[in-house]
C-alpha positions in Angstrom: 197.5 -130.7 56.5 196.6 -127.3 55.2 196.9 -126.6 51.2 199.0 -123.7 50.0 199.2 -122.4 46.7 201.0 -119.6 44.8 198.9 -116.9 45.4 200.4 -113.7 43.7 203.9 -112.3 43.4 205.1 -108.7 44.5 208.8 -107.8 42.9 210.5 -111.1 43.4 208.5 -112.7 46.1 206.0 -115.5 45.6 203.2 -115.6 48.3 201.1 -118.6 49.5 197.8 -118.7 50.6 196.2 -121.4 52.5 193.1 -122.8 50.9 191.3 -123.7 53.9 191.4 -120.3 56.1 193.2 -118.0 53.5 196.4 -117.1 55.3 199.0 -115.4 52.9 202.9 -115.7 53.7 206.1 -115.1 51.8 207.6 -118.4 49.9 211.0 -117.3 51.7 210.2 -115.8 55.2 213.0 -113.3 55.7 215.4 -114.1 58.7 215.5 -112.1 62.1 218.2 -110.1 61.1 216.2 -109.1 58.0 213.2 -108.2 59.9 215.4 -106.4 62.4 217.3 -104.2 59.8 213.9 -103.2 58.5 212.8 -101.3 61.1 216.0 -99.7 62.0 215.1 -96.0 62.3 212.4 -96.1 61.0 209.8 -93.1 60.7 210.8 -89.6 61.5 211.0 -89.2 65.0 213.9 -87.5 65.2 212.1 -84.2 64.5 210.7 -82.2 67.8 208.2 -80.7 65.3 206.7 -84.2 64.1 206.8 -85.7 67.4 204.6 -83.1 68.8 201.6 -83.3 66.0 202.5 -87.0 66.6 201.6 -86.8 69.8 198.6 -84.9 69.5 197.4 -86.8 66.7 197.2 -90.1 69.4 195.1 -88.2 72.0 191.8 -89.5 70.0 193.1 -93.0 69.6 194.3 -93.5 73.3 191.0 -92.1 74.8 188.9 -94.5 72.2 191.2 -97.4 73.4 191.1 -96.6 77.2 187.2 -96.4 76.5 187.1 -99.8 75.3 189.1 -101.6 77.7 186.7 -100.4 80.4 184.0 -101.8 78.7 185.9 -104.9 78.2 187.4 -104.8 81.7 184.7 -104.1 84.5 187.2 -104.2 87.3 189.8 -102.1 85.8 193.1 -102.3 83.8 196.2 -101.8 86.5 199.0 -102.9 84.2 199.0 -102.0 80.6 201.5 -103.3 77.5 201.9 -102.0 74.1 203.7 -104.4 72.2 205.6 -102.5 69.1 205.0 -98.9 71.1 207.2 -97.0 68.8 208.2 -93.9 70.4 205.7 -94.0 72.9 203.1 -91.5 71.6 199.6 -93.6 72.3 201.5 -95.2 75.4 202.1 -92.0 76.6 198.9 -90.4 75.9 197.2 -93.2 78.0 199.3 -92.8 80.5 198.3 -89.1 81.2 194.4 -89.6 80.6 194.5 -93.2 82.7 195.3 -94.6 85.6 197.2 -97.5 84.3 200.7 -98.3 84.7 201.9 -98.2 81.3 204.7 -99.9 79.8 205.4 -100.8 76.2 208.4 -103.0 73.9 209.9 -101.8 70.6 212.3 -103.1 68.1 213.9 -99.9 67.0 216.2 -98.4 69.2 215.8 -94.8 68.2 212.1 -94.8 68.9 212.9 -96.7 72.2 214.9 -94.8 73.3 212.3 -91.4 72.7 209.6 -93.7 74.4 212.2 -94.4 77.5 211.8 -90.4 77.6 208.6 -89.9 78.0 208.0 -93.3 80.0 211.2 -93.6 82.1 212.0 -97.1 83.4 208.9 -98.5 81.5 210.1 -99.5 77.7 212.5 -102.5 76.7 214.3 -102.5 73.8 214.1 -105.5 71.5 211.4 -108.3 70.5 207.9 -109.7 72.7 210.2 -112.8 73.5 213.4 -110.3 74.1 211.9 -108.4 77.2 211.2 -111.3 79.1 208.2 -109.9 81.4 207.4 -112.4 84.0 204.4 -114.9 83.7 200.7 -113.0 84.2 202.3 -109.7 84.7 199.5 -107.6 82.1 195.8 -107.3 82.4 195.5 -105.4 79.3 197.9 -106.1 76.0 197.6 -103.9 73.1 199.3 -104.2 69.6 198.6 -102.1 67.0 199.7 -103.1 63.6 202.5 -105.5 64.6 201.1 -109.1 64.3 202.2 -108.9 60.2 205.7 -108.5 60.8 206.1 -111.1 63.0 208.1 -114.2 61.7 207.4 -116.7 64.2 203.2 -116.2 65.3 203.1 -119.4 67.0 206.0 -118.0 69.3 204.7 -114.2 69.3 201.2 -115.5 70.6 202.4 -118.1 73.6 204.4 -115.0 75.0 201.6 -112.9 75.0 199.3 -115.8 76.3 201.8 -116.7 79.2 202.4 -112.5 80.5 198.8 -112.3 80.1 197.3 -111.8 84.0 194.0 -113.7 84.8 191.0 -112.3 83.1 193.1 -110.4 80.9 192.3 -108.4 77.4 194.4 -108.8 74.5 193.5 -105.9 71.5 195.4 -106.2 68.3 194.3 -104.7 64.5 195.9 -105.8 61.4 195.1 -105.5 57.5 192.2 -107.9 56.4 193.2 -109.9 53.3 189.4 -111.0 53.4 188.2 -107.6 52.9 187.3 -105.1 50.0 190.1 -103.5 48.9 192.2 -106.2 48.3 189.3 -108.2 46.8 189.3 -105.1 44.5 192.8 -104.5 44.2 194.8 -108.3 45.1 198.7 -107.8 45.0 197.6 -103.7 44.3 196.5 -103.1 47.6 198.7 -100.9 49.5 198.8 -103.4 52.9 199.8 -106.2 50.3 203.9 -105.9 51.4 205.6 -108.6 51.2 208.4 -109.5 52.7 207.9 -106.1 55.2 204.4 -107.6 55.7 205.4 -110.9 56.7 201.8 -112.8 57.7 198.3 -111.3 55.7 195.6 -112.0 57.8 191.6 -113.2 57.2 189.5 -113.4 60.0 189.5 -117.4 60.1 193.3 -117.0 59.7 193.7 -114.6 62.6 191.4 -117.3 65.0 193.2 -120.2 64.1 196.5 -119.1 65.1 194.7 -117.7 68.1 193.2 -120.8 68.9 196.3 -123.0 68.1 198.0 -120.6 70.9 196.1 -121.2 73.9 193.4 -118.0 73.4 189.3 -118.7 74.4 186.5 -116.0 73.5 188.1 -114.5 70.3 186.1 -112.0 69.0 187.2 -110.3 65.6 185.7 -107.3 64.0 186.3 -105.8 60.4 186.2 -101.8 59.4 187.3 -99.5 57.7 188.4 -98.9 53.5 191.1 -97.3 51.6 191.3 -97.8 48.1 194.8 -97.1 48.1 197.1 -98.7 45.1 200.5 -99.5 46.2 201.7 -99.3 42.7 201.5 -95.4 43.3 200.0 -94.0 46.5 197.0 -93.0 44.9 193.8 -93.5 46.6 191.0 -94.9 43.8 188.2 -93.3 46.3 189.3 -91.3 48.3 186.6 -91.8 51.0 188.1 -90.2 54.3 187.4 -86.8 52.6 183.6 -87.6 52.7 183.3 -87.2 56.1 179.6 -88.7 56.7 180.0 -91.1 53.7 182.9 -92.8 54.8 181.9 -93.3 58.9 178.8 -94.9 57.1 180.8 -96.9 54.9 183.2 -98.0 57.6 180.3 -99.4 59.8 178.7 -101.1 56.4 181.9 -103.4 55.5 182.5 -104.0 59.1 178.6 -105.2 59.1 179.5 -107.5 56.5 183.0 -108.5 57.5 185.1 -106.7 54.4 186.4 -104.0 56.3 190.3 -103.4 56.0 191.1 -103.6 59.2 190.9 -106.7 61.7 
């Protein structure tokens, strides 16, 4: 049986960490309504403004994501899944530059529902588990930033395992609790939200629970850094103004596995 112990606290939350791989949770995980109520609205996607730089802004990101899935999948992706698509502004991006038939899932009904507009008949509304795809259905599965708020990994992983097509690719990034800044800046760090951030990931973490779920050939990679202080926003070294210095910095931690991002 794995050790925990009381890591840190943030306001009035007291976070575990596993001694053996380093896994950080929440004393009290929050219930599914509390999770849900979280993310109700969130962002600003009401305004046509915003959702237009928005959507500009993911043009980079979907054509460096399509990019890698070729190189990942040789014969092609046909059917393509963002789990946690928001309002559909990478899914929709990929759609246009791809030939994949794109669909995505999203808690909040607001950004849903601007998704369902750009992607008709292609988003569900709710959890993973909620939209009830049937078995082998994706050859590619994307989730961006979504793995930390999930209460139940064991749960979240299987589904994803099970919809997951033969030969499929699964592709998800999450803050690295192994990694630089919060080595720097522990309960500081900006990604360091508990309960919001419900799992805080290390790379042995991340493959465990992987592992535990069915997955073979995990590969993780670490890069990135922001010095950012959730105390206040500010960023201690504010790097991604160095242009040259920070690309160079990025590949460095990533060499050495203390990049930010999984």
């Amino acid at each position: 049986m794995n050790e925990f112990y009381v890591s840190s606290r943030a306001e009035t939350f007291s976070v575990l960490r596993c001694r053996d791989c380093g896994l950080m949770f929440p004393e009290v995980i929050p219930t599914s309504r509390a999770v849900g109520l979280q993310y109700d609205g969130y962002g600003e996607y009401g305004d046509p403004a915003y959702l237009a730089r928005a959507r500009r802004g993911r043009r980079s990101s979907a054509l460096r994501l399509t990019r890698k899935l070729s190189r990942l999948k040789h014969e092609g992706v046909k059917r393509f899944l963002e789990v946690g698509c928001a309002s559909g502004m990478l899914l929709s991006n990929i759609a246009e530059i791809s030939t994949y038939e794109c669909h995505g899932v999203e808690v909040d009904r607001k950004n849903a529902a601007i998704a369902e507009s750009l992607l008709p008949g292609r988003i569900r509304t709710g959890t993973l588990q909620d939209a009830q795809y049937p078995d082998a259905s994706f050859d590619a599965i994307y989730a961006e930033e979504v793995i930390e708020h999930v209460r139940d990994l064991h749960a979240f992983f299987q589904e994803v395992f099970r919809i997951m097509a033969p030969g499929a690719v699964f592709l998800m990034s999450t803050p690295n609790f192994a990694g630089l800044s919060f080595r720097m800046l522990r309960g500081n760090w900006k990604e360091f939200y508990p309960p919001e951030h419900i799992h805080m990931f290390t790379p042995a973490s991340l493959r465990m629970v992987l592992k535990a779920s069915g997955f073979r050939d995990i590969v993780t990679r670490t890069g990135g850094f922001s010095f950012k202080r959730r105390s206040d926003g500010r960023d201690l070294f504010p790097l991604d103004r160095m242009g040259i210095v920070s690309r160079v910095g990025s590949r460095l931690v990533g060499l050495f596995g203390v990049g930010d991002g999984l």
